[in-house]
ZAMARGU-4260 file (C-alpha; in steps of 0.2 Angstrom, whole numbers, plus 5000, padded with zeros to 4 digits):
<rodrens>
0) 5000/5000/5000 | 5006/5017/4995 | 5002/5027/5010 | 5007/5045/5003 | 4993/5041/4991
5) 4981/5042/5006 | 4985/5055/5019 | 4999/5066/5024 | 5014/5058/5032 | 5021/5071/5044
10) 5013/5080/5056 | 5016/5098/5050 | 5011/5093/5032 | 4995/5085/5039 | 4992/5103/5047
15) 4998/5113/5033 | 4982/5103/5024 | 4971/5107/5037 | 4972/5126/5038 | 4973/5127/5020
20) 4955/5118/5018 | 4948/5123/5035 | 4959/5138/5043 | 4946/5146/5054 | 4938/5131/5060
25) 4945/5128/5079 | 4959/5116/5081 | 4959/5115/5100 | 4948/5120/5114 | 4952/5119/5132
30) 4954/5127/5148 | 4972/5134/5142 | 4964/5140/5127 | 4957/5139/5111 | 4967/5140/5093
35) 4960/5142/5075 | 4969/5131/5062 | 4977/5143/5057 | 4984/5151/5072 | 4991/5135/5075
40) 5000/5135/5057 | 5007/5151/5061 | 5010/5148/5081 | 5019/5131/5073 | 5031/5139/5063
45) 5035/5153/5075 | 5040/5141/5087 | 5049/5131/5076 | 5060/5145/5070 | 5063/5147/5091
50) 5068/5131/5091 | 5080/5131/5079 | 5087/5146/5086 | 5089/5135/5102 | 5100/5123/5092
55) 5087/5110/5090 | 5090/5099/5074 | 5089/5083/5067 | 5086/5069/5078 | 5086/5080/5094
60) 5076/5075/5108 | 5064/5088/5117 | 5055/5084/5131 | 5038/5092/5135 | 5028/5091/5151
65) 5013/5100/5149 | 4997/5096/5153 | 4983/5095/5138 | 4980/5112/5127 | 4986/5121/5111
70) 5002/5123/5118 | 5007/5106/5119 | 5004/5102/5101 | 5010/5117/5096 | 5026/5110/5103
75) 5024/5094/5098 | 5022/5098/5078 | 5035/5111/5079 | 5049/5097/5084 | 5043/5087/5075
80) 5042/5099/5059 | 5061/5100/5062 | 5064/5083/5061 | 5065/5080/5082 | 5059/5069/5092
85) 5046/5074/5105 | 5046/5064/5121 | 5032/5067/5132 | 5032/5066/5151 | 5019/5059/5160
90) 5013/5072/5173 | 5009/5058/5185 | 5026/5053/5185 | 5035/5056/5204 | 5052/5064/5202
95) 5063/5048/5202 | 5052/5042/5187 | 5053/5057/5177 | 5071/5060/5181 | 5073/5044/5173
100) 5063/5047/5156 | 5074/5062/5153 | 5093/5052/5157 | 5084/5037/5147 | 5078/5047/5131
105) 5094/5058/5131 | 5081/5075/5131 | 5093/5088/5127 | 5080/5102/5130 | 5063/5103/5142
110) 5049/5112/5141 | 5040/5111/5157 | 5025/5120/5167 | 5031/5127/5183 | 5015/5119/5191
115) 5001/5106/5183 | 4983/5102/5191 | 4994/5105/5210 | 5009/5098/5208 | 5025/5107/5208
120) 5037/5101/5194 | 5052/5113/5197 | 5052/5105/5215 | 5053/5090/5209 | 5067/5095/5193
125) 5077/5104/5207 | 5077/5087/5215 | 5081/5076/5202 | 5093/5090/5193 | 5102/5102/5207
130) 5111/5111/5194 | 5096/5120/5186 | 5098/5134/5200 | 5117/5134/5194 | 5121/5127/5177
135) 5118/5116/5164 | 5120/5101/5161 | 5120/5093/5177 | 5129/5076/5182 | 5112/5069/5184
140) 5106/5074/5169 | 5122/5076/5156 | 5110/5076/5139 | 5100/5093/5144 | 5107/5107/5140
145) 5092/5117/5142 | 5075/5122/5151 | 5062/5131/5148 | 5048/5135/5159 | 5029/5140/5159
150) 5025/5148/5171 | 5031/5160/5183 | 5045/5148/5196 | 5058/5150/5183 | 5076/5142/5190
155) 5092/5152/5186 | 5098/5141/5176 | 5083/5140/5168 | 5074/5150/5154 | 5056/5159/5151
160) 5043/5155/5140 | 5045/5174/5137 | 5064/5172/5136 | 5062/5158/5125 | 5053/5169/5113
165) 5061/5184/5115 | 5073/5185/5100 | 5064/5187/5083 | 5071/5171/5074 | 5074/5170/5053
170) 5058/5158/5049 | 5063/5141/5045 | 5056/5128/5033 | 5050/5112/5039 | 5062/5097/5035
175) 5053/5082/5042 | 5053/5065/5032 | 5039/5054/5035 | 5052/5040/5040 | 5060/5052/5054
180) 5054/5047/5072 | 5043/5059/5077 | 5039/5052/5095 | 5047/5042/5110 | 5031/5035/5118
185) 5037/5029/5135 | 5027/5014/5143 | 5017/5011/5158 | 5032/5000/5164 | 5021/4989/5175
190) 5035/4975/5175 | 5052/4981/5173 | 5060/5000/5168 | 5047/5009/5156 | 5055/5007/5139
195) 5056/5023/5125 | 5044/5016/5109 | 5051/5024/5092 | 5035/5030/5084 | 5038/5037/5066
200) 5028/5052/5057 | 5021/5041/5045 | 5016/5027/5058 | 5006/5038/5068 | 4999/5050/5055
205) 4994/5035/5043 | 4985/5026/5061 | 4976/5043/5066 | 4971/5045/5047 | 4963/5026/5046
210) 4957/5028/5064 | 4947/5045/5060 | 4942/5038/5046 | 4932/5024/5053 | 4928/5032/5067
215) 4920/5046/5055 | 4930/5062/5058 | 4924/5073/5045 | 4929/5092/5044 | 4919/5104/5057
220) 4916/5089/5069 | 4921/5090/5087 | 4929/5078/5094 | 4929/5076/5115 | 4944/5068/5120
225) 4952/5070/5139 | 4963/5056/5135 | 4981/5063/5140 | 4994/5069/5127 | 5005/5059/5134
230) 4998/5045/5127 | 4998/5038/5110 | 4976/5038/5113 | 4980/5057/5115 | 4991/5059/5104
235) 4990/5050/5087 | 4972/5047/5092 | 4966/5063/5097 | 4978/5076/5090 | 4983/5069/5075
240) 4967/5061/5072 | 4956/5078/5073 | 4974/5086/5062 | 4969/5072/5049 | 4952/5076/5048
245) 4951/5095/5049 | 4939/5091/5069 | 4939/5101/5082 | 4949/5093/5099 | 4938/5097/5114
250) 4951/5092/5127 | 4954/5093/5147 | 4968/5094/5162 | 4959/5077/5169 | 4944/5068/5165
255) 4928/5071/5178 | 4912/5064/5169 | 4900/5078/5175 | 4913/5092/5167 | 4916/5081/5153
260) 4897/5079/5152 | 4896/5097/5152 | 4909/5103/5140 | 4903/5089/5127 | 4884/5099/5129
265) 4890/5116/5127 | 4903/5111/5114 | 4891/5101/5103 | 4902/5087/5102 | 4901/5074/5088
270) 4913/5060/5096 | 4920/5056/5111 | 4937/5044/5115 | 4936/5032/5130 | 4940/5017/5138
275) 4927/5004/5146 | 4931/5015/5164 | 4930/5035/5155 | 4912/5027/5146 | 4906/5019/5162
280) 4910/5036/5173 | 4900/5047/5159 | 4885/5034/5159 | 4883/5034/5178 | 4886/5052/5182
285) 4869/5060/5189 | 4871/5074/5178 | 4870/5064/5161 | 4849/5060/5162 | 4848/5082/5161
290) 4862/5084/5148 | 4859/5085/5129 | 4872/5077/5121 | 4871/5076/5101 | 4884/5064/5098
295) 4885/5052/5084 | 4899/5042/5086 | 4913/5036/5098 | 4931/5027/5098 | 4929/5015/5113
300) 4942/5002/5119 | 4927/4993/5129 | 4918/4977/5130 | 4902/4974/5122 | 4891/4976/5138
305) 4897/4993/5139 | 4899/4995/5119 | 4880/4994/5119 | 4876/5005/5132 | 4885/5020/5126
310) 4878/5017/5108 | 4859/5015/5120 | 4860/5028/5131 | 4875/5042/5125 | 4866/5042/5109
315) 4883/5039/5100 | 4875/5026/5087 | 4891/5026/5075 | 4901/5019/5088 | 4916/5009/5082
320) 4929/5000/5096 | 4948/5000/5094 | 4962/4989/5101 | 4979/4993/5102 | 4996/4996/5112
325) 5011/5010/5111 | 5021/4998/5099 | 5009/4999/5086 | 5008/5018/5086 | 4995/5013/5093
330) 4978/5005/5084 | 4980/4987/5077 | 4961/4985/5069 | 4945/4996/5074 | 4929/4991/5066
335) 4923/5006/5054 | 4904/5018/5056 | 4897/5013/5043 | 4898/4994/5048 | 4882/4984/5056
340) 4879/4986/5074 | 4881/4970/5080 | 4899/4969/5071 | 4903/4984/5082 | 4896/4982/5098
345) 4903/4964/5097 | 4921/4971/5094 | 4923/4963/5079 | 4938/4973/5072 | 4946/4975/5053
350) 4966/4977/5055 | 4971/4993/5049 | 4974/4991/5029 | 4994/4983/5024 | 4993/4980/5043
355) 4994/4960/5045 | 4990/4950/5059 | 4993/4934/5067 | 4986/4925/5081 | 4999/4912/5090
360) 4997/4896/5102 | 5011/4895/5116 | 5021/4883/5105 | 5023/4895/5091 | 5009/4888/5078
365) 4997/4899/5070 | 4979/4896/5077 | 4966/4894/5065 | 4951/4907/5069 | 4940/4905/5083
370) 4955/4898/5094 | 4962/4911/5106 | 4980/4916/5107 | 4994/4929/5108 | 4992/4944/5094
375) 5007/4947/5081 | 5007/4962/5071 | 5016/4966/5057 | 5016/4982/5044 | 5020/5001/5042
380) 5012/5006/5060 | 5024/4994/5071 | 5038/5001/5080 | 5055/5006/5073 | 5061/4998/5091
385) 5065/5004/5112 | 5074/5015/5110 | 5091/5012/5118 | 5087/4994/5121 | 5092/4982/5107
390) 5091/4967/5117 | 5070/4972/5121 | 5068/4976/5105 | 5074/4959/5097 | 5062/4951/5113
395) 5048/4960/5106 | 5052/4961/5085 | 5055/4945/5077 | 5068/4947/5062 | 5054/4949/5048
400) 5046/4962/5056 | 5033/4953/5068 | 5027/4960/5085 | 5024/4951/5099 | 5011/4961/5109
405) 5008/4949/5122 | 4990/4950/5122 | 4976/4937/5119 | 4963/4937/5103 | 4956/4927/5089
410) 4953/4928/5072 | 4936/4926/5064 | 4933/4918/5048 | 4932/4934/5038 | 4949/4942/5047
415) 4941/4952/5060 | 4949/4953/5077 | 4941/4950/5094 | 4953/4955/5109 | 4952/4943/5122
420) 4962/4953/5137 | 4981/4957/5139 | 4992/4941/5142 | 4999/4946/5158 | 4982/4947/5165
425) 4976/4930/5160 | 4971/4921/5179 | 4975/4901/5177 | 4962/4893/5187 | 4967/4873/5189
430) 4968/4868/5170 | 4961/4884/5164 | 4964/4901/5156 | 4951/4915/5161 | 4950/4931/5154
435) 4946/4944/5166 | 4939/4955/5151 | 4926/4941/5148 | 4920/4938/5168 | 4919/4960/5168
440) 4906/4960/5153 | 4894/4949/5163 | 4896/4958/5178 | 4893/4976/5166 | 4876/4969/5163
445) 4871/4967/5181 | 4859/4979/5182 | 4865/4986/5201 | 4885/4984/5194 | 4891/5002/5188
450) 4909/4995/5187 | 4917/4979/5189 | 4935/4973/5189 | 4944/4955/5190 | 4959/4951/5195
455) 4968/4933/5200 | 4974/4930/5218 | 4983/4915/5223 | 4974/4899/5228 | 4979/4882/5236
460) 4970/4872/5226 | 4969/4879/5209 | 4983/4887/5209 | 4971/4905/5203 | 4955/4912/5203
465) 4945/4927/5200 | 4943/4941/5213 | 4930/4954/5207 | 4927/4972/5213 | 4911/4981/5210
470) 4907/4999/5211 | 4887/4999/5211 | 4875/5010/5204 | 4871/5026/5210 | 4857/5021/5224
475) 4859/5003/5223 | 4863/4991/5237 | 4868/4971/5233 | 4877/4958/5245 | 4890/4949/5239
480) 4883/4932/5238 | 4868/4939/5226 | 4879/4947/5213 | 4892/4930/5214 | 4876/4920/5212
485) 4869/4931/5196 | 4887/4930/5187 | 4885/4908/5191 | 4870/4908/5181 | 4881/4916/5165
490) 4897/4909/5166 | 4905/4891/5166 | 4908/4889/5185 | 4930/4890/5183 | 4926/4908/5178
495) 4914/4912/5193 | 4924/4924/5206 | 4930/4914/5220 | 4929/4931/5230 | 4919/4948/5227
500) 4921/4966/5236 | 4908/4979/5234 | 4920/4995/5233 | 4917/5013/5233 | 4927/5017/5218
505) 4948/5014/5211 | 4953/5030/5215 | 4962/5026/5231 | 4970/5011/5224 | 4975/5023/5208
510) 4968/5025/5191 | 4979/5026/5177 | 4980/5044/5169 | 4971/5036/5155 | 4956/5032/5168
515) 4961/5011/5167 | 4960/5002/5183 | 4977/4996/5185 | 4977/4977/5188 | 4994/4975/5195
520) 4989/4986/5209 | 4973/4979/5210 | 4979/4962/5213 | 4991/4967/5225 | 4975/4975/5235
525) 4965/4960/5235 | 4980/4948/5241 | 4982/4962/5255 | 4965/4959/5259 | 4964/4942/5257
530) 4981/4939/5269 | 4972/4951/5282 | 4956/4940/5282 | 4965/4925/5284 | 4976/4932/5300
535) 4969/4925/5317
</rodrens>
């Protein structure tokens, strides 16, 4: 497949397109501000030409830590329109972690806010990098040579946004090459040291063009999407997604549902982005009954219990479901608005088009369809490897170009994928494999169960079982043993929960910034509450 045939394959070219065809429509809308398309063509290549002045060139990396708004991709086509690399820094990350992500990726320049939704990042680069109230580079951090700050807590060796910009720069032509890496996408690094994925201009601009397109981006819609920068969801999903498509990005600091619910009324929001947690959240808030929301569609990485109800009760009819992961840039196979409902409230998913895939038994033999095993993916949207780690990235790409993502699917007889769960979650009960994805969809239809969430915990016998917690309903009230014998009347009795908590919500054991239940913490919460239970 010729892919420059389709869409634009940098991300300034992809702008340049949209504020040719649509240049006063809005690009960006949030709290920090809102940007035309073409303010942000021009605010691109001011910022570039500051850029350049700052000696940032070819295979640079610049880090940004920012929270959601037109400044962030501002910054982030400007690198990459220079043929940088941006590498974005989670703002959740503690000071150890982020100190890491800039010695890792080699950042030789950062663009930070002085303080994000509360929390004080120059505290936290004072800690990790003394020299920045002296000189750079530091010993901590040999690469970065310079800082710049937004905000007004501007360290002395340290420089202004204002400072940044305050020497008119000759303009500068963008030099970007669809085959340059135009992002270090860090993962969650739930298992060992988070590793840097090499994400290309034209891996991610060809995934948000195929994603928008099946989702149904067309030019004046308006996209709601809270899902962080920092992601690929936010962004080749969002931001280059909506650049692709000449949308509107109604973005936010942090996803709340009833703000969320809010903005997408006053907005008149087409589409929204979320996961099975953001959908449930927005579904369940009180306010949604007296919101008019005119949506028509939705990307959603949910199951089909929750699928149905956003298509139901949000309204969002066109909606299609995606699955993905950071080493594919990120979408594998979405299903498409124009297909039958049942295909996409089933998640029944096309690959992307020239994007292959493969689904594998533990012994290494393709499965035929209907057999569930690990996904492989091969094509123009996977990885160009970790950065800095040759010996991952041959664990995770095989010499002809396959990725082992280490998650569980199955191939239907016309090619569609189903995603099954993530690998590392699978609970091995006796002789058995269970997919927790599978035991939440039954307990999503329970008409009392807001939320549910399954994890494995350790058992004598069978080696595994289930453990569910349940956020119910607002006004409901359920015991246990009610909601465990509901769930034994719908699944085979291996895949019943062994135990079940009604919880107030995961916040205090830590939501992902992406709104995902994290399962490693989760099943670290049940063990502890499982040891103190059994402690005379």
């Amino acid at each position: 497949m010729n892919l420059a045939e389709v869409c634009p394959l940098t991300a300034d070219s992809a702008l340049r397109r949209a504020a040719a065809v649509g240049g006063d429509l809005q690009a960006v809308v949030s709290r920090q501000g809102d940007i035309t398309y073409a303010e942000l063509d021009a605010e691109v290549a001011a910022i570039r030409a500051a850029l350049a002045a700052a000696g940032v060139g070819r295979g640079d990396h610049v880090a940004v830590c920012l929270g959601n708004g037109p400044r962030w991709v501002v910054l982030f086509v400007a690198i990459g329109s220079l043929g940088a690399v941006t590498v974005p820094v989670n703002t959740r990350l503690r000071a150890e972690e982020i100190g890491y992500v800039l010695r890792q990726s080699r950042a030789t320049l950062l663009f930070t806010a002085d303080r994000f939704l509360n929390i004080d990042f120059i505290a936290m680069l004072r800690e990790i990098c003394p020299g920045v109230d002296a000189a750079l580079p530091d010993p901590a951090l040999p690469d970065l040579r310079d800082v710049v700050v937004l905000g007004s807590d501007v360290p002395t060796a340290a420089r202004s946004w204002t400072a940044f910009l305050a020497d008119p720069a000759p303009p500068v032509e963008p030099c970007s090459d669809p085959d340059d890496v135009l992002l270090i996408q860090y993962t969650s690094g739930t298992t060992s040291y988070p590793k840097g994925v090499l994400l290309t201009h034209r891996s991610m601009c060809a995934d948000a063009f195929f994603s928008g397109a099946r989702l149904g981006l067309r030019a004046g819609d308006r996209f709601h999407s809270a899902r962080p920068f920092f992601h690929a969801a936010g962004s080749t999903l969002s931001v280059l997604a909506c650049l692709q498509h000449t949308a509107t990005l109604v973005t936010m600091d942090r996803f709340e549902a009833g703000e969320a619910l809010r903005l997408m009324e006053a907005e008149r929001c087409t589409h929204f982005s979320g996961n099975d947690t953001i959908a449930l959240m927005l579904l369940d808030h009180p306010d949604r009954p007296r919101r008019r929301l005119r949506l028509r569609g939705a990307w959603a990485a949910a199951s089909p219990a929750v699928v149905r109800r956003i298509v139901d009760e949000l309204g969002a009819a066109e909606c299609v479901v995606g699955y993905g992961l950071s080493e594919a840039s990120p979408n594998v196979a979405q299903s498409a608005w124009w297909e039958p409902e049942d295909v996409r409230v089933a998640g029944r998913m096309l690959p992307e088009p020239g994007v292959e895939v493969r689904v594998r038994a533990p012994d290494g033999r393709d499965l035929p369809a209907g057999e569930t095993g690990e996904i492989l993916v091969r094509g123009w949207n996977v990885m160009r490897g970790y950065f800095g780690m040759p010996e991952e990235t041959a664990q995770a790409l095989s010499p002809d170009g396959w990725l082992s993502t280490g998650d569980l699917g199955r191939l239907g007889p016309d090619g569609r994928l189903e995603f099954a769960g993530r690998a590392k979650d699978l609970i091995r009960v006796g002789g058995e494999n269970v997919a927790p994805a599978e035991v939440e969809d039954v307990l999503h239809r329970h008409p009392k169960i807001r939320q549910a969430a399954v994890v494995g915990v350790p058992d004598a016998r069978l080696m595994e079982v289930p453990f569910a917690f349940v956020v119910l309903a607002e006004g409901c009230r359920a015991e246990p043993e009610e909601l465990l014998g509901w769930a034994g009347e719908r699944l085979a009795r291996f895949k019943v929960p062994r135990h079940l908590r009604v919880v107030a919500g995961f916040e205090e054991i830590g939501m992902t910034a992406s709104s995902k239940v994290p399962k490693r913490h989760l099943a670290e919460h049940a063990r502890r509450l499982l040891d103190t239970a059994e402690t005379p």
